[in-house]
C-alpha positions as CSV (number, residue, x, y, z in Angstrom):
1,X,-10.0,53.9,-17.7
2,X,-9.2,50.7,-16.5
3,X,-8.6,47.2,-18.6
4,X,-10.1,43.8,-17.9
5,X,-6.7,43.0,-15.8
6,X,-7.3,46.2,-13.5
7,X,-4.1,48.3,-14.5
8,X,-4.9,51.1,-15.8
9,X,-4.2,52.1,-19.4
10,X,-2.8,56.0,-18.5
11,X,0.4,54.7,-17.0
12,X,3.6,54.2,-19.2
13,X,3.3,50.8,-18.4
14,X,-0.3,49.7,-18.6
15,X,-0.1,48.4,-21.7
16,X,2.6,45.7,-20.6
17,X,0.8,44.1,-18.0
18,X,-0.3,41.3,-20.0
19,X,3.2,40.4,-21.0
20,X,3.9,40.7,-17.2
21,X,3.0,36.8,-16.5
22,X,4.6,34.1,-15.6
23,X,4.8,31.6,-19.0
24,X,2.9,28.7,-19.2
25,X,4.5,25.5,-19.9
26,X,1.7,24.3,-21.8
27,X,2.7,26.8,-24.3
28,X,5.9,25.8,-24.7
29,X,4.4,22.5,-25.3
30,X,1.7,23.5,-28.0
31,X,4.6,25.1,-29.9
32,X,7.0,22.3,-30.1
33,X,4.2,20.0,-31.3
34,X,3.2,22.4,-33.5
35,X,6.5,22.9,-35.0
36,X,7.0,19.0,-35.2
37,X,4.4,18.9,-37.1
38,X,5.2,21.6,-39.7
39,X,8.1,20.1,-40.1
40,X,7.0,16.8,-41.1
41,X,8.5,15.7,-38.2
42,X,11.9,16.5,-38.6
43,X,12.5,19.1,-35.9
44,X,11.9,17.9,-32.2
45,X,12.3,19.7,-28.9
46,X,12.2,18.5,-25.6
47,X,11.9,20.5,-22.4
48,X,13.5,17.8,-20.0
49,X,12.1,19.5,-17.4
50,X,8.7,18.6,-18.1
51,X,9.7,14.6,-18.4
52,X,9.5,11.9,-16.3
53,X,12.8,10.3,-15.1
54,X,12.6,7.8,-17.6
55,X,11.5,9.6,-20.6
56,X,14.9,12.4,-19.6
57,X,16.8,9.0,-19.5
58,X,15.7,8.1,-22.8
59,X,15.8,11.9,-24.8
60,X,19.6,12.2,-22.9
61,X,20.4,8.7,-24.4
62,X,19.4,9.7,-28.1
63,X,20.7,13.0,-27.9
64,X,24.2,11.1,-26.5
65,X,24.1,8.8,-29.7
66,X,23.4,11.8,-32.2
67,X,25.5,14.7,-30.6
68,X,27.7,13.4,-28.5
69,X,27.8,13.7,-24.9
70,X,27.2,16.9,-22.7
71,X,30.5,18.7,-22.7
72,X,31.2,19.8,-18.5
73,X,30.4,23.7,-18.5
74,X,33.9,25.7,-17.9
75,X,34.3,27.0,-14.6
């Protein structure tokens, strides 16, 4: 017997092939709004990676004001 994915479910490891996928920013996205917005608003996250230049300017700048800056990681 095969699944819709075409690994079969008799291996040992059949049934993790769907968690064997690359994630998908957009999820990532859907649960930061989402917690945002269980929050009230009070808990934000940011993936800077999925920002324009400016907007990382701008999250880097608040983050500065509130936290501080970046410490330089310890070699």
């Amino acid at each position: 017997m095969t699944r819709p994915n075409g690994y079969p479910t008799s291996t040992s490891i059949g049934k993790f092939a769907d968690q064997m996928r690359d994630p998908d920013p957009a999820n990532g996205r859907k649960a930061a709004r989402e917690m945002r917005e269980r929050s009230g608003g009070k808990w934000v996250f940011f993936n800077t990676e999925n920002l324009t230049w400016p907007e990382e300017a701008r999250v880097n700048q608040l983050a500065d004001e509130i936290y501080g800056p970046l410490k330089e990681p310890s070699q």
